[in-house]
C-alpha positions in Angstrom: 0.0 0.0 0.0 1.5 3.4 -1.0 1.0 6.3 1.6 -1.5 8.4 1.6 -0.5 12.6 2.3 -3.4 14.2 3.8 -3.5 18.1 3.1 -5.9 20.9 4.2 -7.9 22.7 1.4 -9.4 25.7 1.8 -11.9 24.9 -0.3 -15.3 23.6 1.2 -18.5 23.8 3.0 -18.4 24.6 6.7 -22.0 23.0 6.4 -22.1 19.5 7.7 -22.5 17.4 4.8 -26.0 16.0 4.4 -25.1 12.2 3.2 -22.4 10.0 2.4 -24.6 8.1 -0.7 -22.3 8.7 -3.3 -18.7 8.4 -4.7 -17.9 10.4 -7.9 -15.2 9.6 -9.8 -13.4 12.6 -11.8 -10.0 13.1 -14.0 -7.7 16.0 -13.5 -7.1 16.3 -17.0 -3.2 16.4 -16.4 -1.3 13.6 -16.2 1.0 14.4 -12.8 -0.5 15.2 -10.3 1.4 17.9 -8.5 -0.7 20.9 -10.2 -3.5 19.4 -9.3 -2.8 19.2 -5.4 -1.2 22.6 -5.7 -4.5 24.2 -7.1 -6.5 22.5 -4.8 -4.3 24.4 -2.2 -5.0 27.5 -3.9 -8.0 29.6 -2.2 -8.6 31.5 -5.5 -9.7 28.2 -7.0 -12.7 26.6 -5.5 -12.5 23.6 -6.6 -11.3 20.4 -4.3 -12.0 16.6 -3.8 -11.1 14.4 -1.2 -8.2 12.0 -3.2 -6.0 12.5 -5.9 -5.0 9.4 -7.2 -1.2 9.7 -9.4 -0.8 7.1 -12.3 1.8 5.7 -10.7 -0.7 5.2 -7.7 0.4 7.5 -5.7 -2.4 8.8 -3.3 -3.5 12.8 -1.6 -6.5 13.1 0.6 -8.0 16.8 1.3 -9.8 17.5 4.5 -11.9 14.7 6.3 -13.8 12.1 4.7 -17.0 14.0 5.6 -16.4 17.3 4.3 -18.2 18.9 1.6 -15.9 19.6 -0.8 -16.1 21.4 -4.3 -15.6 18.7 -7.3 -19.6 18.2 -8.6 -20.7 21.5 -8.9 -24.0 21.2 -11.1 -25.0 17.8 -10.9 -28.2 15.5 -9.9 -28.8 11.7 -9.9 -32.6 10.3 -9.0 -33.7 13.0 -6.7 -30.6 13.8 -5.2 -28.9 17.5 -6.7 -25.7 19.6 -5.7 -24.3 16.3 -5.1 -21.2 17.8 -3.3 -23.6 17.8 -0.3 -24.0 13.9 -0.8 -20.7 12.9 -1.6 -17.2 11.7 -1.9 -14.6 13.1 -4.7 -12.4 11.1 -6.3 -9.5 12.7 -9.2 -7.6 10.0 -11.5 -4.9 12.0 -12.9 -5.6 11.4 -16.5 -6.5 13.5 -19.7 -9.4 12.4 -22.5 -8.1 10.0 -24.7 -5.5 8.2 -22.3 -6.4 4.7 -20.5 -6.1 4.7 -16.6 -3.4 2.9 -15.4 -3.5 -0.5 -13.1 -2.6 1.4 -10.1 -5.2 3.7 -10.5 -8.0 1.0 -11.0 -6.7 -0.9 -7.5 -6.2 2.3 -5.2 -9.8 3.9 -6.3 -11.0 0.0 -5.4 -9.0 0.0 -2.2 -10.5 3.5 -1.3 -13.4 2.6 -1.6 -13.3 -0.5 0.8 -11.4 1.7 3.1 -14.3 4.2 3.0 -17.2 1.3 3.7 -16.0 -0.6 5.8 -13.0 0.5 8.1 -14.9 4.4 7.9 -18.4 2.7 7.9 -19.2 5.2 5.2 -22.5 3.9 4.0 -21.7 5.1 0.1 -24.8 3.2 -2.2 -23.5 4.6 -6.0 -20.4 4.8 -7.7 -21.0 7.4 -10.4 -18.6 9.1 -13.2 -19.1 12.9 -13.4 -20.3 12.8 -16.7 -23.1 10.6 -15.1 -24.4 13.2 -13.0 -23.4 16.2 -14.7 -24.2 14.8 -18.2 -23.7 17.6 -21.3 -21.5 19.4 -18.7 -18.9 17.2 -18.1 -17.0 14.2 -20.0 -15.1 12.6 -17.2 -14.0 10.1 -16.5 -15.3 9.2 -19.9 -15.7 6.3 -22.3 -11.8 4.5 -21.1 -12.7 4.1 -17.6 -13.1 0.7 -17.5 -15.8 0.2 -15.3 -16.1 -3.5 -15.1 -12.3 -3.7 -14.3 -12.7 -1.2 -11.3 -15.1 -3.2 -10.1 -13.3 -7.0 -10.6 -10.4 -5.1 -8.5 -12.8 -4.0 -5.4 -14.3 -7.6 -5.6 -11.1 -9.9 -6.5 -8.5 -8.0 -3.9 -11.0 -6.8 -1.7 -13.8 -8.8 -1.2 -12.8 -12.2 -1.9 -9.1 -12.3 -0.4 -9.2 -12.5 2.7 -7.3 -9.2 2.8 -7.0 -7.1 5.8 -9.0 -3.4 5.5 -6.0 -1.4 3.9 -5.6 1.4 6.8 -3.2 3.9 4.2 -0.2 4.8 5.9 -1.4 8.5 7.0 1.4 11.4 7.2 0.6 15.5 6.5 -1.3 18.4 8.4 -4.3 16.9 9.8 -5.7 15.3 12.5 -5.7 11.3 12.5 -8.8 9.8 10.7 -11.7 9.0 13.1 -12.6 5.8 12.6 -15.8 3.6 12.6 -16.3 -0.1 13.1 -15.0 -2.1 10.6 -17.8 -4.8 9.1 -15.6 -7.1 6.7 -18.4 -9.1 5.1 -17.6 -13.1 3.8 -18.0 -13.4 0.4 -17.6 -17.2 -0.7 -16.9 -16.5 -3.9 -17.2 -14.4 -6.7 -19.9 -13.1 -8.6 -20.2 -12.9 -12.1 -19.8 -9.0 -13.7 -21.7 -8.7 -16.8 -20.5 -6.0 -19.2 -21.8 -2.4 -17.8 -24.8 -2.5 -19.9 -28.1 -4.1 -19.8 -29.2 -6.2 -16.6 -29.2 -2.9 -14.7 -32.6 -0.7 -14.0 -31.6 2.9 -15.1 -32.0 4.4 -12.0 -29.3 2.4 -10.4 -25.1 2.9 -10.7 -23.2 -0.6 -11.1 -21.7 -0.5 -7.9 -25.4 -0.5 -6.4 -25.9 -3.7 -8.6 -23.4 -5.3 -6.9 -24.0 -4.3 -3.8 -27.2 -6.1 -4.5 -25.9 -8.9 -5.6 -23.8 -9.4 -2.8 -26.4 -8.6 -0.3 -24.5 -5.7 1.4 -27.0 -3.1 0.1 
């Protein structure tokens, strides 16, 4: 597991956030990430999310797991809008046209274990911004490979035996606060169909297999 540096943005909400439902997934549109982290520093810019995620899988967090941060902007899915207020931000450093790497693919999956079950952060959809701000927004596009994001979450997660990753922490804030960790046993594998098809419209994959695995 590579370490995670946790930095302090000046860029949120002091509003309590009213949800932890969802986990949207963005690209930087550069390919290293230190402009990135550096503009999310910048006050002038008013934009953040909670992870950067480097191609070589390198890893930043940005304020507290439950802080509403500024990566959705206009943006809506079912009858939840201003989705900054329901959710969790997460930047692949990547540009249009250029696959995600490996890395990427298995520290987003690890996050996100991390975030349900060693935070206990009840998060129900796992969304592309172009999902919820469609016509807006084009990331993280037609090359994130969905279906392998998922196979990673489920394959070195799930299914492994492995230990909740805990991120080796180091920066400016506080330690995470923690809830209690619910590893659930999954005896095996189920089978990912394509994204496409088998799935009501209203619903994001990751709520299919959530589902399916009975951890809804």
């Amino acid at each position: 597991m590579k370490s995670l540096m946790r930095m302090q943005s000046p860029n949120y909400s002091k509003k309590k956030r009213l949800s932890d439902k969802f986990l949207i997934i963005h690209y930087t549109g550069a390919t290293e990430p230190e402009g990135s982290v550096a503009w999310f520093l910048e006050k002038k810019a008013k934009v953040s999310a909670h992870f950067i995620i480097a191609r070589d899988g390198r890893a930043w967090q940005f304020n507290e797991t439950d802080s509403w941060l500024w990566h959705a902007g206009r943006s809506e899915w079912n009858e939840f809008s201003n989705l900054n207020g329901h959710s969790i931000g997460i930047e692949l450093c990547c540009v249009q046209g250029l696959a995600f790497t490996d890395e990427q693919y298995k520290i987003c999956a690890e996050l996100l274990y991390y975030l349900r079950m060693h935070l206990s952060l009840p998060v129900h959809y796992v969304l592309g911004h172009d999902q919820v701000s469609p016509g807006r927004k084009v990331d993280p596009g037609p090359l994130f490979n969905w279906t392998l994001f998922y196979q990673y979450w489920i394959d070195e997660c799930l299914c492994n035996d492995k230990p909740v990753p805990s991120f080796d922490q180091f920066g400016t804030l506080p330690p995470q606060k923690v809830g209690k960790a619910v590893v659930p046993k999954i005896a095996r594998r189920p089978e990912i169909a394509p994204p496409r098809g088998d799935v009501p419209p209203d619903h994001s994959w990751f709520t299919h297999l959530l589902e399916k695995l009975h951890l809804a």
